[in-house]
C-alpha positions as CSV (number, residue, x, y, z in Angstrom):
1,X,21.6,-6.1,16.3
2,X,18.2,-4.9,15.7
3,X,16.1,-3.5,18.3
4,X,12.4,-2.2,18.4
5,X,11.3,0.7,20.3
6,X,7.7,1.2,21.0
7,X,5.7,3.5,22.9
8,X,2.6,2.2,25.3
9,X,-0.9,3.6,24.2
10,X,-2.4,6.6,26.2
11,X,-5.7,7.4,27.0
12,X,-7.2,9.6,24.0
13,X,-8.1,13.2,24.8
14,X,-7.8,13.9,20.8
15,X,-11.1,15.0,19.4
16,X,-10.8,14.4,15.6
17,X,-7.1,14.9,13.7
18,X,-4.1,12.5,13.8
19,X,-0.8,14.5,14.6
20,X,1.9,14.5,11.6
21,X,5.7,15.0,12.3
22,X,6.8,17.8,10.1
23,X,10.3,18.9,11.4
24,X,12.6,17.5,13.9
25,X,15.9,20.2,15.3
26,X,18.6,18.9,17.4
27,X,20.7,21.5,19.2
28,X,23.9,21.0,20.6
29,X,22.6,17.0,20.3
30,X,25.9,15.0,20.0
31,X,27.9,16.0,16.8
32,X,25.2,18.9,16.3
33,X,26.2,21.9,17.8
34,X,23.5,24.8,15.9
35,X,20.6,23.8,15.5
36,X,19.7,21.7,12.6
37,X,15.8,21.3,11.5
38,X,15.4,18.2,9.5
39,X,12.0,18.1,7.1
40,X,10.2,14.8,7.4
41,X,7.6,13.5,4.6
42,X,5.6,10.6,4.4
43,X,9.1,8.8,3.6
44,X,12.3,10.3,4.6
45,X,15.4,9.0,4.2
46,X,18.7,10.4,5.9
47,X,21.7,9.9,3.5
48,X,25.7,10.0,3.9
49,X,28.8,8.9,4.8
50,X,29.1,6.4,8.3
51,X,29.8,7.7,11.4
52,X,28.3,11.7,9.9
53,X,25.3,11.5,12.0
54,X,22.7,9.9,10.9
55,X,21.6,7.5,13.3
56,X,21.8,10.4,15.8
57,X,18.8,12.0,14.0
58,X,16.6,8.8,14.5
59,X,17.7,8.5,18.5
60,X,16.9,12.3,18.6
61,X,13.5,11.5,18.0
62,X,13.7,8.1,20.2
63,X,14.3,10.5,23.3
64,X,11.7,12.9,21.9
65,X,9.4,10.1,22.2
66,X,9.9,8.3,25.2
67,X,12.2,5.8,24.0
68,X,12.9,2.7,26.4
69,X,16.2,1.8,24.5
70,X,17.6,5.2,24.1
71,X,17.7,7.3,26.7
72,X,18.6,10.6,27.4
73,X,22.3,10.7,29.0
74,X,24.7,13.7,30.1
75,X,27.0,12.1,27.5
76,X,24.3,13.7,24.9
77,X,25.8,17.3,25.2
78,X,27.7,18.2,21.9
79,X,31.5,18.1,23.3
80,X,32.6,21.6,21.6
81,X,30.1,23.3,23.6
82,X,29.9,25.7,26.9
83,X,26.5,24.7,27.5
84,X,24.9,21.8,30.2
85,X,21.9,20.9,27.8
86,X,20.9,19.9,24.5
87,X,17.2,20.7,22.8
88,X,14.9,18.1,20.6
89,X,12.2,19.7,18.9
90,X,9.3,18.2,16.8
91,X,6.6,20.1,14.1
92,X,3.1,19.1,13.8
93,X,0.6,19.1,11.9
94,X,-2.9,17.8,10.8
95,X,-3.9,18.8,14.5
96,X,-7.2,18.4,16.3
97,X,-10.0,20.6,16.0
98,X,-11.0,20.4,19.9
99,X,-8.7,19.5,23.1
100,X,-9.5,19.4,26.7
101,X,-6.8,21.2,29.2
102,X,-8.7,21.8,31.6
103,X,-11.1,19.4,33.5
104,X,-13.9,18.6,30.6
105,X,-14.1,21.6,28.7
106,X,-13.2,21.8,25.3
107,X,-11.0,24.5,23.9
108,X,-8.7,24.5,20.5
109,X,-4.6,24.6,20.3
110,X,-5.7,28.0,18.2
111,X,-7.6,29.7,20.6
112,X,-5.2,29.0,23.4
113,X,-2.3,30.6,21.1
114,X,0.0,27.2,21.5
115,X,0.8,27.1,17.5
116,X,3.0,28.9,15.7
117,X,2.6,31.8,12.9
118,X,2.3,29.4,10.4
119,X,-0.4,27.1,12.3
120,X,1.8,24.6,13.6
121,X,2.1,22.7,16.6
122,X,5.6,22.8,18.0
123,X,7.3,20.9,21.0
124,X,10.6,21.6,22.2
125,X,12.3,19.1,24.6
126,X,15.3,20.4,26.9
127,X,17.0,18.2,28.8
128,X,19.4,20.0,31.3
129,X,22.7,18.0,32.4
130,X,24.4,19.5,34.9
131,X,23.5,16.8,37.6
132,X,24.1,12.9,37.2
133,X,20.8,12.1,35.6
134,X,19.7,14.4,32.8
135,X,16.6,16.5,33.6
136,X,13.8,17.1,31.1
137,X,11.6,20.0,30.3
138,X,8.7,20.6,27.8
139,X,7.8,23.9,25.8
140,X,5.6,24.7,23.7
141,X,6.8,27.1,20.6
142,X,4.2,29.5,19.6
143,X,3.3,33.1,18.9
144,X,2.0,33.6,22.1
145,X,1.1,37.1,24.0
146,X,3.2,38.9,25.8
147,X,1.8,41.3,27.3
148,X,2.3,41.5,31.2
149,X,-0.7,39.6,33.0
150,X,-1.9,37.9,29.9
151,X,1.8,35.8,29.2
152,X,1.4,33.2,31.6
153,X,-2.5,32.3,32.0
154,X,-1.7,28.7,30.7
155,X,0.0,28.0,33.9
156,X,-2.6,29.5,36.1
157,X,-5.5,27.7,38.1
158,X,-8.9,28.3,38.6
159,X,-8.6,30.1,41.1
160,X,-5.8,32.6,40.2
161,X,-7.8,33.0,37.1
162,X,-10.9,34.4,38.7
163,X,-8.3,36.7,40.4
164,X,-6.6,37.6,37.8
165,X,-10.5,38.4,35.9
166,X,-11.4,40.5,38.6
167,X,-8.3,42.7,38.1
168,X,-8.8,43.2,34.5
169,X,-12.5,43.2,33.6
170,X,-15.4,45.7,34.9
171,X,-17.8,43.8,37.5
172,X,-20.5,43.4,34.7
173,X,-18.4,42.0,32.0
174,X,-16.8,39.3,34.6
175,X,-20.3,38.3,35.5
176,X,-20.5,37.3,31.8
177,X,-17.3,34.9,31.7
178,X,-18.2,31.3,32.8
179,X,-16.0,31.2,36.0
180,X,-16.2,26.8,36.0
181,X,-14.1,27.2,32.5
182,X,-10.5,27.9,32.5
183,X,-10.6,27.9,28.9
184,X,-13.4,30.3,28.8
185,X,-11.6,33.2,31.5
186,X,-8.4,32.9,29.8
187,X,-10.4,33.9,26.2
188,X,-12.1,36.8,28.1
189,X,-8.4,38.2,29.5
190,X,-6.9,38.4,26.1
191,X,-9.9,39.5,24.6
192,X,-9.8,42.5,27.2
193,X,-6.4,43.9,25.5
194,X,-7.8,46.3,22.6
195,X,-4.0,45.2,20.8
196,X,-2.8,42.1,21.9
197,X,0.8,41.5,21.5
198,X,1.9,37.9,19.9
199,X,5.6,36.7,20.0
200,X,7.4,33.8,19.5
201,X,7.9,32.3,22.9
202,X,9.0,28.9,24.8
203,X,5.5,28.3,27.2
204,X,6.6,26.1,29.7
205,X,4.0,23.1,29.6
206,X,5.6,20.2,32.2
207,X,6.0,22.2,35.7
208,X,3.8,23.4,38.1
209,X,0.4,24.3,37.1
210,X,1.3,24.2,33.4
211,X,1.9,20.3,34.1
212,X,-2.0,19.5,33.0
213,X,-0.8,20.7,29.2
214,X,1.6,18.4,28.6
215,X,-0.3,15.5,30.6
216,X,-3.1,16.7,27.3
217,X,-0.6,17.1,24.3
218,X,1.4,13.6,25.2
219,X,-1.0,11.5,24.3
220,X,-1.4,13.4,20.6
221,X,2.0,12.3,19.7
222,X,2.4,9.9,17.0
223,X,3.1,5.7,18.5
224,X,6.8,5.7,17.5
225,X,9.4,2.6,16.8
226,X,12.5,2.5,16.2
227,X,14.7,-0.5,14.3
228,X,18.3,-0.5,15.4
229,X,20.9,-1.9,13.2
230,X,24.1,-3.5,14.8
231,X,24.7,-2.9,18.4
232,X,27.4,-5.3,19.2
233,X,26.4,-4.2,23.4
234,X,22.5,-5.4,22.7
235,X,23.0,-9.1,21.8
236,X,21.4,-10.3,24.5
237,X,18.6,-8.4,24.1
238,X,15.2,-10.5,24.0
239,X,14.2,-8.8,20.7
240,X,17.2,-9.5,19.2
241,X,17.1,-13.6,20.3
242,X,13.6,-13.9,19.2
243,X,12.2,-10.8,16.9
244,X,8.4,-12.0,17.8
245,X,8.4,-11.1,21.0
246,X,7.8,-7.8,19.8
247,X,3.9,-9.2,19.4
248,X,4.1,-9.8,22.7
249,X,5.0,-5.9,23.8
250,X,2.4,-4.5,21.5
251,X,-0.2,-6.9,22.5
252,X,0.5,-6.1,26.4
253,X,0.4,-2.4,25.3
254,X,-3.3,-2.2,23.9
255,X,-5.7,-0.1,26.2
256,X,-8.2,-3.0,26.7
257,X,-5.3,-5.7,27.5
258,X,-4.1,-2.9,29.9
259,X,-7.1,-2.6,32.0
260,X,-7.5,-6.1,32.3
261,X,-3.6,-6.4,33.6
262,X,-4.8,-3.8,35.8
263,X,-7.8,-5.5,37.2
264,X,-5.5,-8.9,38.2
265,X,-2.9,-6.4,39.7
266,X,-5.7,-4.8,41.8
267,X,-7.3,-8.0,42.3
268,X,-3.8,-9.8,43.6
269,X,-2.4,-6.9,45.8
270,X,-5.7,-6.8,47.9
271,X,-5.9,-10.4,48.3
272,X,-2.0,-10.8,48.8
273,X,-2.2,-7.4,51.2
274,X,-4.9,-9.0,53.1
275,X,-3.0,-12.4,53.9
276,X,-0.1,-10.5,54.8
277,X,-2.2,-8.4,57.5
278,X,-3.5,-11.7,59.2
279,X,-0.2,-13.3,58.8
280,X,1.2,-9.9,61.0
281,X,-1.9,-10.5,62.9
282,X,-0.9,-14.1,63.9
283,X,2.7,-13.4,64.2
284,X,1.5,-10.7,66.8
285,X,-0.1,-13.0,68.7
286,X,2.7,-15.1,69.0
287,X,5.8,-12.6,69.2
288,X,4.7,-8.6,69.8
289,X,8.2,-8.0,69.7
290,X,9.0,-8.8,66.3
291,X,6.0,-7.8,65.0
292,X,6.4,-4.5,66.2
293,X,6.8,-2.3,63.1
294,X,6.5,-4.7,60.2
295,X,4.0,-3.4,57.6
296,X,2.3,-5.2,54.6
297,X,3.9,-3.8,51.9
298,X,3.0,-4.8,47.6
299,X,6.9,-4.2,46.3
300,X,6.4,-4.2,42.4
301,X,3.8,-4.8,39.7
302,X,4.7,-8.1,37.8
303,X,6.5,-8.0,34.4
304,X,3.6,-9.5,32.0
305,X,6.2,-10.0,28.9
306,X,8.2,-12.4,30.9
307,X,5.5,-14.9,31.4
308,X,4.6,-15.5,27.7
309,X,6.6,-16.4,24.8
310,X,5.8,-17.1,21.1
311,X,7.9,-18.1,18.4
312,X,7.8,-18.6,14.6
313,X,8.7,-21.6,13.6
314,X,9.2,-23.1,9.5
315,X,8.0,-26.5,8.3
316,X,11.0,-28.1,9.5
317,X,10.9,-26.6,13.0
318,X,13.4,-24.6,13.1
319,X,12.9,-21.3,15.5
320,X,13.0,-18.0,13.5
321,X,15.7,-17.3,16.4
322,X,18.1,-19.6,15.2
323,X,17.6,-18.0,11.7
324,X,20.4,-15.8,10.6
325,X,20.4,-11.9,11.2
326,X,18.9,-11.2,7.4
327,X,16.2,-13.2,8.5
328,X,15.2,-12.0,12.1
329,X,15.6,-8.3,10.2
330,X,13.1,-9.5,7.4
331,X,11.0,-10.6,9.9
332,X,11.0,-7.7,12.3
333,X,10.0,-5.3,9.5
334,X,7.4,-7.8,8.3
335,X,5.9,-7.3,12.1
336,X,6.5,-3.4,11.4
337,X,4.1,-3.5,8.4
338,X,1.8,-6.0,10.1
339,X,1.2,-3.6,12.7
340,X,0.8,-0.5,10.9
341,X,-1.8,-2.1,8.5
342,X,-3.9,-3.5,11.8
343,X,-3.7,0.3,13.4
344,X,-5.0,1.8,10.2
345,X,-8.1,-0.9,9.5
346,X,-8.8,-0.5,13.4
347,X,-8.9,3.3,13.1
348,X,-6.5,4.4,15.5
349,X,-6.7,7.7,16.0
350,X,-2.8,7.9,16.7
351,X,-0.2,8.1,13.7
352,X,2.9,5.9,13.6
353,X,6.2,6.3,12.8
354,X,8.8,3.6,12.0
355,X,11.9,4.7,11.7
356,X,14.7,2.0,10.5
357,X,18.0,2.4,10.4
358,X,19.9,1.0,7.4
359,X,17.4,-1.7,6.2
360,X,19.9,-3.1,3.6
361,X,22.2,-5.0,6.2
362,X,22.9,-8.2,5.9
363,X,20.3,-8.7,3.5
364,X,20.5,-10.0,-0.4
365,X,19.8,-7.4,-3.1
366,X,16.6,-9.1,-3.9
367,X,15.3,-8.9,-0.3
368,X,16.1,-5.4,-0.6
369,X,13.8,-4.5,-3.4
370,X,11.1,-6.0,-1.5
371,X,12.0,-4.0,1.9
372,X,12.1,-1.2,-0.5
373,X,9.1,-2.0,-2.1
374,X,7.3,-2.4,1.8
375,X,8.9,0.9,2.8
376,X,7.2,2.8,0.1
377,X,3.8,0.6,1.0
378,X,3.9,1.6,4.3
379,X,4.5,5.3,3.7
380,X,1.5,5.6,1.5
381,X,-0.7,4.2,4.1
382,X,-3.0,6.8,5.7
383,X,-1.3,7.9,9.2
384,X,2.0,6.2,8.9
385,X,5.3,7.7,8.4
386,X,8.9,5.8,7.1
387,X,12.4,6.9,8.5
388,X,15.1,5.4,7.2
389,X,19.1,6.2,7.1
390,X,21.2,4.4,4.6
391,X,24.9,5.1,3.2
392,X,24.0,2.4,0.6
393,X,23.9,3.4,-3.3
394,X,22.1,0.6,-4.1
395,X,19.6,1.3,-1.8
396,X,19.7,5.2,-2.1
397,X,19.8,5.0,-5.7
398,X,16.2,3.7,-5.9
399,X,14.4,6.0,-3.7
400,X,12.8,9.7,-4.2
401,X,14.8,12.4,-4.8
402,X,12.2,14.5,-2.9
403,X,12.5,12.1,0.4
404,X,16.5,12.3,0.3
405,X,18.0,14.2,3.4
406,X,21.8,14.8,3.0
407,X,24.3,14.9,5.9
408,X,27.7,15.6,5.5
409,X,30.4,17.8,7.3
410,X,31.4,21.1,7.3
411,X,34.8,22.2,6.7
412,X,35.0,22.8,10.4
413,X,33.8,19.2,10.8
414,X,30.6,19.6,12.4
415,X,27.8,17.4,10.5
416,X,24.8,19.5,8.6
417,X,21.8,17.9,7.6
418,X,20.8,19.4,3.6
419,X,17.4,18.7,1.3
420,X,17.6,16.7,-1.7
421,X,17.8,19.3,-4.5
422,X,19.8,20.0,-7.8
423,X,22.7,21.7,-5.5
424,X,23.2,18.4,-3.3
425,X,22.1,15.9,-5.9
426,X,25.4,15.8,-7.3
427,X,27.3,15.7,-3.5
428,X,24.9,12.7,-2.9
429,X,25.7,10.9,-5.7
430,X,29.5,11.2,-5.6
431,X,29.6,10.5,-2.2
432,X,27.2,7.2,-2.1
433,X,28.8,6.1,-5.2
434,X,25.3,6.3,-7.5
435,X,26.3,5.9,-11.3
436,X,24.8,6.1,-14.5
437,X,23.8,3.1,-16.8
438,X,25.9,3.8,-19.9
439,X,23.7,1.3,-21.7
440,X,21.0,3.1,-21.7
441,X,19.9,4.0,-25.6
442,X,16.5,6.2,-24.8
443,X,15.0,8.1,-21.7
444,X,11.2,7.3,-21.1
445,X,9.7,10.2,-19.5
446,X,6.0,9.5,-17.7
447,X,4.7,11.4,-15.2
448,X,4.8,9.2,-12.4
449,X,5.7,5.1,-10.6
450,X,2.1,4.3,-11.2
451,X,3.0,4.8,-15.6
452,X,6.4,3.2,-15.4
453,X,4.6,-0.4,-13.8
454,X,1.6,0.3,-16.8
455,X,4.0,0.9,-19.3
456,X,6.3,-2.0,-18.7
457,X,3.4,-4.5,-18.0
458,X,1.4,-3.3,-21.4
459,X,4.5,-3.6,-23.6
460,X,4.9,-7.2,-21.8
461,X,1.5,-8.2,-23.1
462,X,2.4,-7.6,-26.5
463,X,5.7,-9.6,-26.2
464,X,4.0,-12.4,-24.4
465,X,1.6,-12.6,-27.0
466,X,4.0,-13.4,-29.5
467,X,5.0,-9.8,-30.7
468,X,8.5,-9.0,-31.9
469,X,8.5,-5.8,-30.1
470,X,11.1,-4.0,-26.9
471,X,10.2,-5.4,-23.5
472,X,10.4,-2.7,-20.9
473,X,10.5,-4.9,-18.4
474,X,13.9,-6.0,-19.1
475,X,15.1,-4.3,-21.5
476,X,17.9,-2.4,-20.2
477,X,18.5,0.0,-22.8
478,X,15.2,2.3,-21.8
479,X,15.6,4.4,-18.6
480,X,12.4,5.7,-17.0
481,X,12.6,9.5,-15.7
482,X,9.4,10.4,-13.5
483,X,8.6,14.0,-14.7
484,X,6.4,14.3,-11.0
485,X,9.6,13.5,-8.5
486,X,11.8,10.9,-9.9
487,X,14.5,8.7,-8.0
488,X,18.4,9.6,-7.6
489,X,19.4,7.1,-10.0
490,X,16.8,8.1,-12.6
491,X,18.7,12.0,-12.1
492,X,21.6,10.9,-12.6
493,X,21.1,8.9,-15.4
494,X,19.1,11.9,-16.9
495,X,22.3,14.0,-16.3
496,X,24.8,11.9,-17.7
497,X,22.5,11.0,-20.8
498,X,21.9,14.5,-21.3
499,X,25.7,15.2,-22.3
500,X,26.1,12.2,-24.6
501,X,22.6,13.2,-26.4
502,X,20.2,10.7,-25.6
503,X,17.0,10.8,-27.7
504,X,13.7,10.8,-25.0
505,X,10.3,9.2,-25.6
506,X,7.6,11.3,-23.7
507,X,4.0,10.1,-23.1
508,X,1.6,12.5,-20.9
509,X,-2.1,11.2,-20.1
510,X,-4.4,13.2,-22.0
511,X,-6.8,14.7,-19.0
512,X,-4.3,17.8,-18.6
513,X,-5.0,20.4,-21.7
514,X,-1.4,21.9,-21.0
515,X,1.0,18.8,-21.7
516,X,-0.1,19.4,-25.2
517,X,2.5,23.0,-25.1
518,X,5.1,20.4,-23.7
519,X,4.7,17.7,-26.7
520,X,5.0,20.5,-29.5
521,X,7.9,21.0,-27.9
522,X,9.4,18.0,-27.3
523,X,8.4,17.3,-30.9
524,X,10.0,20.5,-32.6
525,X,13.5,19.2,-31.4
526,X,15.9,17.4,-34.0
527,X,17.3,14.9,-31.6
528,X,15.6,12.3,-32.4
529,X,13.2,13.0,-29.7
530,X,9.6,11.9,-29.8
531,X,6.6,12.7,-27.5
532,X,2.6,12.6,-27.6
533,X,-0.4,12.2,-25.7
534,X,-2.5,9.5,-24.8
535,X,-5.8,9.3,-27.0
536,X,-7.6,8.3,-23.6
537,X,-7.8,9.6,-20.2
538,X,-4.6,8.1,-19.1
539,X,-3.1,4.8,-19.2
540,X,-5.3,3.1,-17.0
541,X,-8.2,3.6,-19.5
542,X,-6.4,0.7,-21.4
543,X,-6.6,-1.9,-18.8
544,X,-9.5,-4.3,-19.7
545,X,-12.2,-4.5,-16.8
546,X,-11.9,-8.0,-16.7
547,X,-8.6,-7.9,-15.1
548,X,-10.1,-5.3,-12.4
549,X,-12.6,-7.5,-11.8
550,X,-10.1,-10.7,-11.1
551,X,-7.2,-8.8,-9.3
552,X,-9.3,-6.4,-7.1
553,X,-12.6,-8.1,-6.7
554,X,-14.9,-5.5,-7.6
555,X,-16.8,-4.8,-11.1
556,X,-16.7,-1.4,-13.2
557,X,-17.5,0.0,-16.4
558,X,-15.3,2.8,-18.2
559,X,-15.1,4.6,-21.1
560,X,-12.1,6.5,-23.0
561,X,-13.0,9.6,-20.7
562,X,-13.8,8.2,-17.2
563,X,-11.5,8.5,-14.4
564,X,-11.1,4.7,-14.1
565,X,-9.2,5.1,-10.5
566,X,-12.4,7.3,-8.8
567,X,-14.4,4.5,-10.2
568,X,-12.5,1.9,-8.8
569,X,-12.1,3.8,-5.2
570,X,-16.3,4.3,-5.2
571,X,-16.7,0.7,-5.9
572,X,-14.4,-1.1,-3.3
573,X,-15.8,1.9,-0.6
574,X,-19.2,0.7,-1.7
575,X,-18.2,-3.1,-1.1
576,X,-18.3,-3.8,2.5
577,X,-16.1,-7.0,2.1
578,X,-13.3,-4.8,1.2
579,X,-11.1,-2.2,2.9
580,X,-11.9,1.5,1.5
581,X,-9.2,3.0,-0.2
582,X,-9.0,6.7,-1.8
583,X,-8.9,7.2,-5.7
584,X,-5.0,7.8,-5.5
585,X,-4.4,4.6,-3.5
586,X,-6.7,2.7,-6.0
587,X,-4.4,4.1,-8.6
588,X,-1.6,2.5,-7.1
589,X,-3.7,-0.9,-6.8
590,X,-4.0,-1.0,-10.6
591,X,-0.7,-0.3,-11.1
592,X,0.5,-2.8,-9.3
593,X,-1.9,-6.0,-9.0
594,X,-4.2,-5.1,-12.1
595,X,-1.3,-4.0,-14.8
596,X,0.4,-7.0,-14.1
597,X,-2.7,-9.6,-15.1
598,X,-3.1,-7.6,-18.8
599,X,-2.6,-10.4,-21.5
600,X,-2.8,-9.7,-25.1
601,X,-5.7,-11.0,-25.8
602,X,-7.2,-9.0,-22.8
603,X,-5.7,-5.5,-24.2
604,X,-6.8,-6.0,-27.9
605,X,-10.1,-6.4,-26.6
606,X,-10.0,-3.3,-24.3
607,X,-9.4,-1.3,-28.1
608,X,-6.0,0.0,-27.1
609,X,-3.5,-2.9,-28.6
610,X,-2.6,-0.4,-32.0
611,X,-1.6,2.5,-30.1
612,X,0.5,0.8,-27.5
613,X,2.1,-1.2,-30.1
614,X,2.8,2.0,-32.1
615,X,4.4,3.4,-28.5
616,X,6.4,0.6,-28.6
617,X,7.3,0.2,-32.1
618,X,8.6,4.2,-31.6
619,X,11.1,2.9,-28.8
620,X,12.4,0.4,-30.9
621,X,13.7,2.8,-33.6
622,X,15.4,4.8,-30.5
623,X,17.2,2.5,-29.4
624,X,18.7,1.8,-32.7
């Protein structure tokens, strides 16, 4: 059964820049026995077999991250192996410019040489086993100096640093050095080495002195939830009886609801303390004896998400709990999406990650597109990140080669985690089951998503409007293959239509002087093959403005030559009714709300009817 995982909001110390998981390793982490670094994109998805270690990547990560659900256990320690302990480590980047570590003065990650060569924050978690409960430690990797004296002044005090300052700098040059800055003294000592030596190094960052580090850096890290898939032991989990009280956890977890908890709490154990001093009072009065020794005492704070409750509930008033598990799964990511999008338009400064383990179950193929389609949503939002692991070709099939991550054993049967490229490609496919549409006549080859919904919804206009012409929107004998990253499917169909001689349509905007090198060439085959360049901008120079206007809500003006999504993006930033969006997400807006509302009579007026129709008429003899 499905469970969500979130972590409670911390108080902000970041200073501009929202942290960006780049990498996770796991070392001797269950089935993982060498470390294995995993790259992780806006949308990642881990693919492969069941039971190859998938999941374990996602619960890495839950531990990383302070998981409630998934918790670090001695059981965690990879089997094969000598060692007591097992390693998580996470890569950031898009890091602040300023952070405070000590008291209120600001210093950088940079100048306190916690990132690595390449300008990265990295965070390695070790949790040693050797006891009954697991016990944690945090590093910071970086090229750090090692030079004796100057290695360790990230775990010393104020104090030891104005010691360590008068050992290593003249009178007069110490004078200089503000002594009430930590930040400020540790700058001078390493500044006082003519060649400072950098390494790579584990700094300690969760012990001792060096404890104040890690109390800064936590509350960087990106909010993280995690979306279990059937765990037959969690059925009595609240989340899984009734998926909304998940509102109720994320509600409770917002600083300002947090403080207020905080002000009954305080407000309740004085009053409550204070009765039970007079009651000892009284009861001292009356028996000495037996109030000898007794002493008030506030046992534990009150669990807030066990005194409300909230429910969805359908016309017919039926609960969403007593909905099947498709459902309450529909509905949990629905509250995923919902919360991303309220984090982004309230401008937290903390990125999110979902991560959601094999979305598909229990759910009908159509539901599936649209998860699919909300994954892909939700990665492109500004901030948010998309985990998912699926063994599912149907689900796999549909997604971007470039966010594929490939797990599959070794011959000595230990898992390894691979990219997504023209050496696994054909492993994924075989394994996952992905197969080529043999009736598919003619490859269409576009540069990106945002031409395969224009293409489809202009050559729909002309059909709708009576026009005995192909409809790319279900006609199944065209397969789109996005020349900028396609999917798995659209590979393998391009590698399997490649050995039976497939004739392919290509159509590049005309803003990129080079593509015209790559249609002479397309065009000086004998294949049947056919390519050209749009005589505007780029396909969304044929949309009519009307439709803008009626879909998006705002008004422009375009030419042939204008970049239609920049003018879009300035006028909905410029409309303070409406949420700002960037010129590439504005792109995406057109593609999919505005592309769709083009009618015929809308696109012969926009000028552009004759060369579509000759696009299409060109397909047509392909296919024959």
């Amino acid at each position: 059964m499905p469970r969500f995982v979130a972590q409670s909001r911390r108080a902000k110390v970041l200073l501009g820049g929202r942290l960006r998981l780049e990498a996770v390793a796991v070392k001797n982490f269950r089935g993982y026995t060498d470390e294995q670094e995993v790259l992780i994109g806006d949308l990642t998805t881990i693919v492969g077999r069941n039971d190859v270690g998938k999941s374990t990547i996602l619960e890495a990560l839950a531990i990383f991250f302070g998981s409630e659900v998934v918790k670090a256990d001695a059981g965690d320690v990879n089997v094969d192996s000598d060692a007591q302990e097992f390693e998580v480590t996470c890569t950031f980047s898009e890091l602040p410019e300023k952070i405070v570590l000590d008291a209120q003065a600001e210093t950088s990650l940079k100048d306190e040489f916690l990132l690595t060569e390449t300008g990265r924050l990295r965070v390695r978690k070790r949790w040693t086993c050797s006891g009954a409960k697991p016990k944690e430690e945090v590093f910071v990797v970086c090229h750090h100096p090692v030079d004796d004296d100057l290695n360790d002044l990230l775990l010393l005090g104020n104090a030891a640093l104005k010691t360590r300052l008068g050992k290593h700098l003249e009178p007069a040059d110490s004078a200089e050095v503000n002594k009430a800055s930590n930040p400020a003294m540790r700058k001078a000592l390493w500044a006082s080495e003519a060649e400072l030596v950098l390494e790579e190094r584990d700094v300690p960052v969760s012990k001792e002195d060096s404890k104040r580090i890690w109390e800064r850096l936590a509350p960087l890290l990106p909010h993280f939830a995690l979306f279990q898939s059937d765990r037959s032991s969690r059925d009595s989990d609240s989340e899984v009886q009734d998926p909304m009280k998940l509102a109720i956890t994320a509600a409770l977890a917002e600083n300002d609801v947090q403080q207020a908890l905080a002000g009954v709490v305080s407000i309740v154990r004085e009053r409550a303390t204070e009765l039970a001093t007079r009651t000892h009072a009284a009861l001292e009065e009356l028996d000495p004896e037996l109030a000898d020794g007794l002493v008030a005492s506030f046992k534990n704070d009150p669990r807030w998400s066990s005194l409300f409750g909230v429910t969805l509930e359908g016309r017919n008033g039926i609960p969403i709990n007593k909905r099947g598990s498709g459902v309450r799964r529909l509905v949990l990511v629905s509250f995923f999406k919902a919360e991303a999008q309220r984090q982004i338009e309230e401008g937290s400064k903390r990125s999110v990650i979902y991560a959601i383990e094999e979305p598909e179950t229990s759910q009908h193929p159509r539901n599936q597109k649209i998860l699919l389609e909300s994954f892909q949503e939700m990665a492109q939002s500004e901030g948010c990140q998309v985990l998912l692991t699926t063994h599912s070709p149907g689900l796999a099939g549909h997604l971007p080669t470039e966010s594929l991550r490939f797990v599959a054993r070794n011959e000595d049967g230990t898992p390894q985690v691979r990219p997504a490229n023209e050496d696994t490609w054909d492993r994924i496919a075989q394994e996952l089951g992905v197969l080529p549409d043999d009736r598919v006549r003619a490859l269409v080859c576009v540069e990106g998503p945002n031409d395969v919904a224009g293409l489809k919804a202009l050559s729909g206009a002309l059909c709708d409007g009576g026009e005995s012409l192909i409809d790319l929107r279900t006609d199944n004998r065209f397969a789109f293959v996005l020349l900028g990253g396609g999917t798995l499917h659209q590979w393998v169909s391009e590698r399997y239509l490649k050995g039976f001689g497939r004739p392919e349509f290509h159509l590049y905007d005309n803003d990129v002087s080079s593509y015209q090198k790559a249609v002479d060439q397309v065009n000086s085959r004998s294949d049947g093959s056919s390519a050209r360049l749009t005589t505007r901008r780029e396909l969304e120079n044929y949309l009519h403005p009307d439709a803008i206007t009626s879909a998006l809500g705002v008004t422009v003006s375009f030419g042939p030559t204008d970049d239609v999504p920049a003018l879009v993006s300035a006028a909905m930033k410029a409309d303070p009714n409406l949420k700002p969006v960037k010129a590439q997400t504005a792109k995406r807006y057109l593609a999919e709300r505005v592309f769709p509302t083009m009618t015929h009579s809308l696109l012969i007026e926009a000028g552009g009817a004759d060369e579509v129709r000759n696009w299409m008429q060109a397909l047509q003899q392909m296919a024959k």
